[in-house]
SESEMAR-167791 format. One record per residue (C-alpha): x negated, y, z. Coordinates in steps of 0.02 Angstrom, whole numbers, plus 50000, padded with zeros to 5 digits. Layout:
// SESEMAR-167791
XYZ/...
//
This chain:
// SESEMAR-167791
469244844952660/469144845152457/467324844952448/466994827852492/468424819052376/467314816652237/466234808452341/467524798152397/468154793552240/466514789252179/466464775652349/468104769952329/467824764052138/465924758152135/465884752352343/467194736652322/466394732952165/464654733652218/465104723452369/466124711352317/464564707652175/463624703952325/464714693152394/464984684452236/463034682352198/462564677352363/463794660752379/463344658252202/461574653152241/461854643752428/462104658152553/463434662852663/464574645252620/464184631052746/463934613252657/463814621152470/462524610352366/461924619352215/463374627652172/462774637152015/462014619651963/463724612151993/464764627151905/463484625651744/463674606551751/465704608151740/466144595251588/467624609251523/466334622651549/465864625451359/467684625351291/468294636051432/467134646751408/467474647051210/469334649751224/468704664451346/467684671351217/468694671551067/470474674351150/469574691251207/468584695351038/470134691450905/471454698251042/470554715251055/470054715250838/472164711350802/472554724350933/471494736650881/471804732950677/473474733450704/473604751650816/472384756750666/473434754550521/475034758850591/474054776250632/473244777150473/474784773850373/476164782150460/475764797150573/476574810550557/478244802250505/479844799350574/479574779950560/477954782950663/478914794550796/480524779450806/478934767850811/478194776150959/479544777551079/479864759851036/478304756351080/477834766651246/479114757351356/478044741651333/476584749151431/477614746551580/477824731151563/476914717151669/475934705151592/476484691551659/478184694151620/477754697851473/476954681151446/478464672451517/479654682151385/478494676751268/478464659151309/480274657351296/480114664751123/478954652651044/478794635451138/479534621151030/481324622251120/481314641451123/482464655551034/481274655850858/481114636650834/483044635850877/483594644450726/482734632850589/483324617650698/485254625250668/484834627550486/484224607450492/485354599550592/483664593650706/484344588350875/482734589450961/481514600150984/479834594750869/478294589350947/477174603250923/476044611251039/476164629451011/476034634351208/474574632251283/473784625551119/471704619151177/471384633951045/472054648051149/473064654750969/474594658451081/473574667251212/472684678651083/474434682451005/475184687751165/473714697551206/473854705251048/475534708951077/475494717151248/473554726151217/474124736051058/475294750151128/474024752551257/472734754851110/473974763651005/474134777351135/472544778451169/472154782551006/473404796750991/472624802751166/471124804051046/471864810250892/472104825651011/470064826951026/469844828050848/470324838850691/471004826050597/472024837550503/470784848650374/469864831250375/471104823750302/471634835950185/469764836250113/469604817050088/471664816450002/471104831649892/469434820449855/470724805149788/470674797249921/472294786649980/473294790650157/472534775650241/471114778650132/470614794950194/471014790850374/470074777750391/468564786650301/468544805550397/469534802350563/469434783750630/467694788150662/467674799750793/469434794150854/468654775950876/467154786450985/468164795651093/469324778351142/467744766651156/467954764151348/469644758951326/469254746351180/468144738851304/469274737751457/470444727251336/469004716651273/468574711951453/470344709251513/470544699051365/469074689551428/469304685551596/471334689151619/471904676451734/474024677451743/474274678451530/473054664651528/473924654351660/475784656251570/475104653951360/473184648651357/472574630251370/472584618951522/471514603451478/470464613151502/471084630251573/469874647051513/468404650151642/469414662751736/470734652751789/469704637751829/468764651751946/470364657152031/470884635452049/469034633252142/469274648652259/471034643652315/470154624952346/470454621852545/468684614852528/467514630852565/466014623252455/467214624952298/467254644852340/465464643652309/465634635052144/467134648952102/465624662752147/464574653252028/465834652151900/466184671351904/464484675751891/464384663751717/465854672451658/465064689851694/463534686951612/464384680951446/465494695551459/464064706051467/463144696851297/464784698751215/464874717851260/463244720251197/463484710851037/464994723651021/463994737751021/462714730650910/464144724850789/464754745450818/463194749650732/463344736850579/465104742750538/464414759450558/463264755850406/464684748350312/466064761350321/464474774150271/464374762650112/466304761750070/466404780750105/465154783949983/465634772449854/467344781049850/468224764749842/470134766749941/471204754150023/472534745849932/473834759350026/475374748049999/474494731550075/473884741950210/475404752450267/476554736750246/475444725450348/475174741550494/477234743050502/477624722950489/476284721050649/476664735650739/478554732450737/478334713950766/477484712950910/478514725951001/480264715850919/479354699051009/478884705551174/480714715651180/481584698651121/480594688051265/481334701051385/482964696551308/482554679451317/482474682251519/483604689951526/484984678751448/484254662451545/484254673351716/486294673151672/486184655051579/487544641651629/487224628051498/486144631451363/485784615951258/484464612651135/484584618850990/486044633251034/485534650950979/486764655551141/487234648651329/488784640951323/489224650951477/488574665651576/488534666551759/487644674651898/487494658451992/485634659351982/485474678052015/486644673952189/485224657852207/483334666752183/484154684452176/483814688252374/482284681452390/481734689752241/482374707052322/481464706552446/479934701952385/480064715252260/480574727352423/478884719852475/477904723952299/478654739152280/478174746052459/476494738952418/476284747452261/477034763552317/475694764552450/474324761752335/474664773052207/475004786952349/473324784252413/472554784752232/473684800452193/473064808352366/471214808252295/471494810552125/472294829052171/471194830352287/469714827752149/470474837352017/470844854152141/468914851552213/468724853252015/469594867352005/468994876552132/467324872352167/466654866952020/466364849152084/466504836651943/465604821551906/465334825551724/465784814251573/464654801251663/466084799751774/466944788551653/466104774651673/466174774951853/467994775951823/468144762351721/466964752551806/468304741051894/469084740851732/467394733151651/466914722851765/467924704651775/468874703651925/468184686851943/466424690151970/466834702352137/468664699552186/467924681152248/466524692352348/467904703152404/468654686852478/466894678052550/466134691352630/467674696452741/467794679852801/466014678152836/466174694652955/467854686253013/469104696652931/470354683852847/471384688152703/472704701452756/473904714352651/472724726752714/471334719052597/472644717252466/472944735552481/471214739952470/471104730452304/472414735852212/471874754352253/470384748352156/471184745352016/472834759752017/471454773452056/470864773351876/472404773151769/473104788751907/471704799251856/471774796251659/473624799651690/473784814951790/471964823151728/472434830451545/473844839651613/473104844251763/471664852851661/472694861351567/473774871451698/473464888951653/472364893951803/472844913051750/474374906351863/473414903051999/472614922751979/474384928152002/474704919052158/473274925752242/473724942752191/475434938752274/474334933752426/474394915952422/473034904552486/472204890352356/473114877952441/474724885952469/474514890052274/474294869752232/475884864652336/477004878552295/476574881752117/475344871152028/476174853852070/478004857952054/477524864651881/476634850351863/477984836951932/478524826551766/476534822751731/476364817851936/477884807051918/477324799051761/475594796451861/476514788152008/477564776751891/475934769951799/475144768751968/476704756952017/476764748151865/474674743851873/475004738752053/476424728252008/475424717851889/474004715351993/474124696152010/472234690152032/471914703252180/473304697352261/473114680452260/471354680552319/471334695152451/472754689452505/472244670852499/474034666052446/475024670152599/475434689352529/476644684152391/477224699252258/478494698052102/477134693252011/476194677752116/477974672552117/478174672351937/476514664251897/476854652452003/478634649151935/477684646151760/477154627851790/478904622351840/480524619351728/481554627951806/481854642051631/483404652051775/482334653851896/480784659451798/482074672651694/482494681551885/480964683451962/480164686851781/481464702451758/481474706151912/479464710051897/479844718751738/481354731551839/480264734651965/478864743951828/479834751351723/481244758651862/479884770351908/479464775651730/481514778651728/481524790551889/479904799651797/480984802351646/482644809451742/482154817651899/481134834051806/482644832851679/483954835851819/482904842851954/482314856451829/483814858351709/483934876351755/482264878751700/481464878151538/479784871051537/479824862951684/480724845351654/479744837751523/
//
């Protein structure tokens, strides 16, 4: 039964991908969509199509360089200390966190009538809000900063998942016995291989950053809107012959993600040359510049995305709040008794949803890892890619395949397809989750329970995964949490008749309604990090009795 899972796994990440490519090209250039006319002529002929395609580019480049810089210097500057460990668990609750409603916290932060603006205008006596346009500005600025915001804890742990691959330790005492500063000598003997060892991950966020579709919906530009949501607009067009356009489109955005990928690497290989030259010329950092700047980021953007879901929060209870009060006049739960049960239900629906992809995607991730184990049947470190394929390829250029080529067989959109997507996508992040720990079970246990006459298997369910139950829990809860901010796969294999917390929300964005928007936007946000919660408690209480086992 084990020794085909790899296998499997392999099909499950690179099939829908490879398929829905297919079904993405093929439209693209006439086939399979009656009455489409040129639609790659028509896509490439788009008036927005350079300035979408601009904002695209740079809201992905300078997201992905701030989030990066930012985990850097915070690293550099203050691991190791108790600032950096209060830092940390400030920071690792925002992984969970959706996207969207992150955005939507985000956007109650900073438009012109939000909480920020509204404590100058109490200092001025303004009665209005001022004319500016900081949300959806045609520069995308507020879309890189929330990218930024949300994309460095990811980054930041990801580097200290590295930091773990490399001895940064005697390298660093060598470079700070050679002069050199704390940032300094960082920078210089560890950031190297550190940066090596989390280059996949860089990437993933560069793409996302690309070709994200929700974020861009709630803070980037509308007139016009980045490529990838002017992809999803044509592929929810009741006219078929737009779908085709929408293949078109996602093929254009693919291929300039690819030339911006490569210029990446090449760029890798420039900065390569320069750090070579500052390390030699024994130059530091200016420490103080650099360890303020790391802390002042770092903090920031995890104060701003906590005080947008504050800012939910508050309006989700919000009676009367006039412009420019710093508080409601009132609170009440009048909206929570409004949206509240059609919000639980649709998060019953997300949650059962998400719960049955990330069981599927835990069921062959064990299954991979134990056919590791005891066979010897790994993919190698080539694997990686495959596992981040879905990851680095734009869900616009096969999620719209994913879509045409069921309907071309027949098969309309269905929460069957849905599930199949988001599988896609949770699969990945289970397997970076559970795999470290996993791997490092002492298998000298699993000697003992044969000696005791155990089988393998009876071994993996009675003593390797109960010893291993915080790490599977914290697997299922980022399984949960992926699925429950998987908005573009939803909305297209489902073809907007499966609605989640997260559709919902989006959808919410456009409209005025600030109460509304602040339920269904914490509601999204309870139902990812409730599981991270459980994760947390149940080894604590379960295993109370017994050291080792509940953390």
């Amino acid at each position: 039964m084990l020794r085909p899972l790899p296998l499997l796994t392999a099909l499950v990440l690179a099939g829908p991908v490879l398929f829905g490519l297919i079904g993405t090209i093929l439209p693209a250039f006439g086939y399979l969509v009656p009455g489409a006319d040129r639609p790659m002529t028509m896509a490439l002929t788009w008036p927005g199509l350079p300035r979408a395609l601009t904002v695209s580019v740079t809201s992905g480049v300078l997201s992905t360089l701030g989030a990066l810089s930012v985990a850097a210097l915070i690293t550099a500057g203050w691991h190791g200390t108790r600032v950096f460990v209060w830092l940390e668990r400030m920071l690792s609750p925002l992984l969970a966190v959706p996207h969207a409603a992150a955005a939507l916290g985000l956007a109650f932060l900073v438009s012109p009538s939000g909480w920020i603006l509204r404590i100058p205008a109490n200092v001025m006596g303004w009665e209005a809000a001022p004319d500016l346009l900081i949300l959806n500005d045609p520069w995308g600025l507020s879309l890189t900063a929330g990218l930024i915001a949300k994309e460095m804890p990811f980054l930041l742990l990801m580097m200290l998942a590295a930091l773990t691959q490399v001895s940064a330790g005697p390298r660093l005492a060598v470079a700070r016995s050679l002069g050199q500063g704390r940032v300094s000598a960082w920078m210089k003997a560890v950031f190297p291989d550190v940066y090596a060892q989390m280059r996949l991950p860089v990437l993933v966020v560069l793409v996302f950053g690309m070709t994200n579709v929700d974020v861009a919906v709630i803070l980037g530009p509308t007139t016009p809107t980045t490529l990838s949501v002017q992809v999803t607009r044509w592929m929810m067009d009741p006219d078929l012959s737009a779908r085709a356009v929408a293949a078109a489109g996602g093929l254009i955005l693919f291929a300039a993600t690819l030339v911006v990928l490569a210029v990446w690497l090449v760029a890798e290989r420039l900065m390569a040359q320069i750090g070579r030259a500052w390390v030699w010329s024994g130059r530091g950092a200016p420490e103080r510049l650099a360890r303020g700047c790391g802390l002042t980021l770092a903090t920031g953007s995890a104060a701003m995305v906590l005080a947008g879901l504050a800012a939910l929060a508050m309006w989700s209870v919000a009676a009367r709040w006039a412009y420019p009060d710093l508080l409601p006049e009132a609170l009440t739960l009048r909206s929570w008794s409004r949206f509240g049960p059609d919000m639980a239900r649709t998060a019953f629906d997300t949650l059962a949803l998400a719960g049955a992809a990330t069981i599927i995607s835990l069921t062959l991730v064990v299954g991979c890892l134990e056919a590791e184990h005891r066979f010897g049947l790994t993919l190698g470190q080539r694997a990686l890619w495959l596992l981040y394929l879905p990851l680095l390829i734009p869900q616009v250029a096969f999620l719209p395949g994913l879509q045409l080529l069921p309907l071309t067989l027949g098969f309309g959109p269905s929460v069957w397809l849905v599930l199949a997507g988001h599988v896609v996508f949770v699969l990945p992040y289970v397997f970076l989750s559970l795999s470290g720990p996993f791997r490092a079970w002492d298998a000298r246990l699993a000697r003992v329970g044969a000696g005791l006459g155990a089988s393998p298997t009876r071994t993996l369910w009675l003593l390797r995964l109960p010893m291993l139950t915080g790490p599977v829990l914290t697997a299922l809860a980022v399984g949960v949490a992926v699925s429950v901010g998987q908005y573009l796969a939803t909305l297209l294999l489902g073809g907007g008749r499966v609605t989640t917390l997260v559709t919902e929300a989006v959808a919410l964005s456009s409209g005025g309604d600030r109460r509304a928007i602040g339920v269904w936007g914490l509601g999204q946000a309870l139902a990812a990090l409730l599981p991270f919660a459980m994760a947390l408690t149940v080894p604590a209480i379960v295993f109370r009795h017994r050291r080792g086992l509940h953390r």
